[in-house]
C-alpha positions in Angstrom: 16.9 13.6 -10.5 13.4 13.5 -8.6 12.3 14.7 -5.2 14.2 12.2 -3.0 16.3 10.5 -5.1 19.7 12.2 -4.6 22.9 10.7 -3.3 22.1 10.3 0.4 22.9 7.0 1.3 27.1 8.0 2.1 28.3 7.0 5.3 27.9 9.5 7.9 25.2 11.3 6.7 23.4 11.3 10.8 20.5 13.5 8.7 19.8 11.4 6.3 17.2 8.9 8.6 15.2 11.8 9.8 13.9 13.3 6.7 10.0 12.1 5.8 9.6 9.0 4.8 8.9 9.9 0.8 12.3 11.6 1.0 14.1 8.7 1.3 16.5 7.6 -1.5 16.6 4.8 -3.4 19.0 3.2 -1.8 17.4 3.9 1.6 14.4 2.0 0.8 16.3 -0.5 -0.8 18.0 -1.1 2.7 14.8 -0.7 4.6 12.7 -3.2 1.8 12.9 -7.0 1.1 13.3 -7.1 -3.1 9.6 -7.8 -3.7 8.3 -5.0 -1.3 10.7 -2.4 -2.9 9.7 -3.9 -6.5 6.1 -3.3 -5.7 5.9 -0.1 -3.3 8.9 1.5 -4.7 8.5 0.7 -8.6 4.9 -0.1 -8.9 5.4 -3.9 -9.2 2.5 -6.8 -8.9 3.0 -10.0 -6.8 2.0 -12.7 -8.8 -2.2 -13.8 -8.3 -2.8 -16.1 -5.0 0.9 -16.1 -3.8 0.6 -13.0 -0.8 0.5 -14.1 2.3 -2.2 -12.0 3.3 -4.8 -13.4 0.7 -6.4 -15.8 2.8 -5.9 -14.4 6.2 -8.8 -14.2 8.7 -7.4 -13.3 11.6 -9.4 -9.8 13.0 -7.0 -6.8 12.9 -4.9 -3.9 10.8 -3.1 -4.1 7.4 -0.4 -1.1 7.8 1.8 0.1 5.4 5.3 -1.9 5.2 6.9 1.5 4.3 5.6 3.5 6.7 3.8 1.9 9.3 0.6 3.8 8.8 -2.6 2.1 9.3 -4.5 1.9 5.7 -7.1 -1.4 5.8 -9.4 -3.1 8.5 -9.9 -6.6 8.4 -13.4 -6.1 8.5 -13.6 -4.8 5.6 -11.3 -7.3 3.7 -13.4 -9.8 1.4 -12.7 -13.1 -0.4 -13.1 -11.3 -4.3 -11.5 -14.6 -6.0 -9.3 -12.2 -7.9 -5.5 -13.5 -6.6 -5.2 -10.7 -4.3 -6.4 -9.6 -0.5 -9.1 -7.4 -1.1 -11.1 -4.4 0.7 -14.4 -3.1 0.5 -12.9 -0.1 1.9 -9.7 1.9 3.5 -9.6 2.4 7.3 -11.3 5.7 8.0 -13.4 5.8 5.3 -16.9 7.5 6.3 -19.5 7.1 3.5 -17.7 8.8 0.4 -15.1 10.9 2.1 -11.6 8.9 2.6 -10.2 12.5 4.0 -9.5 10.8 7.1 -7.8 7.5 5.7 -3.9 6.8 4.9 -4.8 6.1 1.2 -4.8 8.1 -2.0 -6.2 7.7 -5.5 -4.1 8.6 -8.2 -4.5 7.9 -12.1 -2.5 4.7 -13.5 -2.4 4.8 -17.3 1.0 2.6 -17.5 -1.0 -0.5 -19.1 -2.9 1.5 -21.7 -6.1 1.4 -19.9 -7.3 4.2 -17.5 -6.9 2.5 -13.7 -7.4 4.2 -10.1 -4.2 3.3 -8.2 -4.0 3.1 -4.7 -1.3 4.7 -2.7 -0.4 5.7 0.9 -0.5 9.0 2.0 2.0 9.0 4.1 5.0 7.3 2.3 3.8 7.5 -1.4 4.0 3.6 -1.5 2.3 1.8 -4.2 -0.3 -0.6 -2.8 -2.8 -1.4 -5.7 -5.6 -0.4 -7.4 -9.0 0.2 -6.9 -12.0 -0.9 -8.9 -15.5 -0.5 -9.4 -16.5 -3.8 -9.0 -16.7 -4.4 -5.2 -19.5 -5.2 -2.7 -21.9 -3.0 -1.2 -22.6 -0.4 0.2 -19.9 1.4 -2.4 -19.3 -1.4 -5.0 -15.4 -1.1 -4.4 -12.4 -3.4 -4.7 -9.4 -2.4 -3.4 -7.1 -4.9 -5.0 -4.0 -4.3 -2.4 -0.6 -6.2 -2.8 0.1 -8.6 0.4 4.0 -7.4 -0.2 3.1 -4.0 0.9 1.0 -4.8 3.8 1.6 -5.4 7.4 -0.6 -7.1 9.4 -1.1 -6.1 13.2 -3.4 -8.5 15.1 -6.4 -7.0 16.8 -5.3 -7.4 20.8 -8.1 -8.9 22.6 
């Protein structure tokens, strides 16, 4: 049994809710998830190409995590990249190179036989994408991020 997957989800249990958010159980994120967010954040799942709901939003404001809440993706930094899914030319709090100070983290994805950079938050451990090398300026990324995990907040004017 792995880190946060043990029987917690009885009836009664008043400390079950206030562990961290990765410590939830399966079941608990099962609860808190629709299907298709706990199939993608959960269990590394794909939406299907051009069917998020965030892919051709223009609106100015925050992608958050749907997990957690935290704040990963600005929309000024969200581009049309024609792949099928919204994508960034970089995570919120990104300063040059460092992404110390962003809610994202790069982990290796070897799962399709091919080495990928996936793209998770750093607060919940939710599976949001992958990032590629094939982005716009002034970095050249693609952060190829799941509309199912995201949540978007409107900038309040």
């Amino acid at each position: 049994i792995g880190v946060g997957h043990g029987a917690r989800c009885g009836h009664g249990d008043a400390g079950s809710l206030a562990a961290p958010e990765p410590s939830l159980a399966k079941c608990e994120w099962q609860k808190k998830l629709t299907p298709e967010q706990f199939h993608v954040t959960r269990e590394k799942g794909t939406e299907p190409p051009f069917s998020g709901i965030h892919l051709n939003n223009k609106e100015p404001g925050m992608y958050h995590c749907v997990c957690c809440d935290g704040p990963l993706f600005s929309s000024e930094k969200k581009y049309w990249s024609g792949t099928g899914w919204p994508s960034f030319s970089e995570a919120h709090g990104t300063a040059g190179a460092d992404e110390s100070n962003t809610g994202i983290l790069r982990r290796l994805d070897t799962s399709l036989g091919a080495a990928r950079t996936e793209v998770v938050c750093k607060q919940c451990e939710a599976h949001l994408g992958h990032v590629f090398p094939d982005g716009p300026g002034p970095n050249g990324q693609r952060f190829c991020i799941n509309s199912v995990a995201l949540k978007f907040k409107p900038s309040k004017h």
